[in-house]
C-alpha positions as CSV (number, residue, x, y, z in Angstrom):
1,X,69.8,104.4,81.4
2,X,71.4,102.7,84.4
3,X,73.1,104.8,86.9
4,X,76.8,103.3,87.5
5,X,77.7,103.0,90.9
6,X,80.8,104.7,92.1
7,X,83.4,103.1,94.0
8,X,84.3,104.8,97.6
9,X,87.7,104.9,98.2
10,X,88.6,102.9,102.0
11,X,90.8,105.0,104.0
12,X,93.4,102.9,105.6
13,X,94.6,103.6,108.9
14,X,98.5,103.1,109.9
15,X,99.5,102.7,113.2
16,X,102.6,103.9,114.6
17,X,104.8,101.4,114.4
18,X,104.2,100.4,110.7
19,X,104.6,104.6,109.7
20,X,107.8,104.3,112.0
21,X,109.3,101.6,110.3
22,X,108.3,102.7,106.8
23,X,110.4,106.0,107.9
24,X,113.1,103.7,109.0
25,X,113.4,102.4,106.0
26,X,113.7,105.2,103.6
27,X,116.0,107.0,106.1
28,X,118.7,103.9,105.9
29,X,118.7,104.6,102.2
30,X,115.7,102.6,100.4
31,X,113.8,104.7,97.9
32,X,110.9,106.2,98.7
33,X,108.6,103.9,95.7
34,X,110.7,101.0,97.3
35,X,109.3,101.0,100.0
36,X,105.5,101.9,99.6
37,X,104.7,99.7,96.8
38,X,105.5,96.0,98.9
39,X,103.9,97.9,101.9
40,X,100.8,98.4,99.4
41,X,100.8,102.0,100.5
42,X,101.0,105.3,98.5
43,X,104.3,107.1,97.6
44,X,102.6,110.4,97.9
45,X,101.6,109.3,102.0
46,X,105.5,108.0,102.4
47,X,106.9,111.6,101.2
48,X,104.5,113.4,103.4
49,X,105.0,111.3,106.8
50,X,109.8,111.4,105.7
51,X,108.3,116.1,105.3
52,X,106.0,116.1,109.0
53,X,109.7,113.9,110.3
54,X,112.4,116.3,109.3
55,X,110.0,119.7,110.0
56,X,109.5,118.2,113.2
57,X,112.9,118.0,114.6
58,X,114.4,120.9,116.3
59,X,117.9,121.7,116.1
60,X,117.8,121.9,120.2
61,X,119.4,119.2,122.0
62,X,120.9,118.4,118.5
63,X,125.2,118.5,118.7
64,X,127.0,121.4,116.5
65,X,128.6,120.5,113.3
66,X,131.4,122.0,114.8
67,X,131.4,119.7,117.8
68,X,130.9,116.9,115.4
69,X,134.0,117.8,113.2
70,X,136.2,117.9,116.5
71,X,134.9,115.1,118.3
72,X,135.9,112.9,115.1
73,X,139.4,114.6,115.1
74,X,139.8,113.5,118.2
75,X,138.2,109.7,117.9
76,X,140.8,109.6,114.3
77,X,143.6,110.3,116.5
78,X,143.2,107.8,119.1
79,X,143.1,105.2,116.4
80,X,139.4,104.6,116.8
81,X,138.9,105.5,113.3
């Protein structure tokens, strides 16, 4: 009998600007499958690069929700909103 051959798998490599703007993407409200299948990539990649990018922001530096809430109080009454 013949032996059949197995088919490696290629690894592709994405650089940062094509991860970034697949991020971009599902972050301004495109769906996660939406995205990946045009970009030929896998879902499963795109839901662990959108994971690493919200465990790797730190709530330092980041404005209070409280600061938030008043800030827009403020902008509403001036008319800006």
């Amino acid at each position: 009998m013949e032996k059949q051959k197995r088919i490696k798998a290629v690894r592709r490599n994405y650089d940062e600007g094509f991860k970034s703007e697949a991020l971009r993407m599902v972050n301004g409200g495109r769906s996660v499958p939406d995205v990946a299948r045009p970009l030929g990539m896998s879902e499963n990649l795109l839901y662990k690069w959108r994971t690493e990018q919200k465990s790797s922001y730190s709530p330092e530096g980041m404005p209070s929700w409280s600061n938030c809430a008043s800030n827009y109080a403020r902008l509403k009454w001036s008319g800006m909103f």
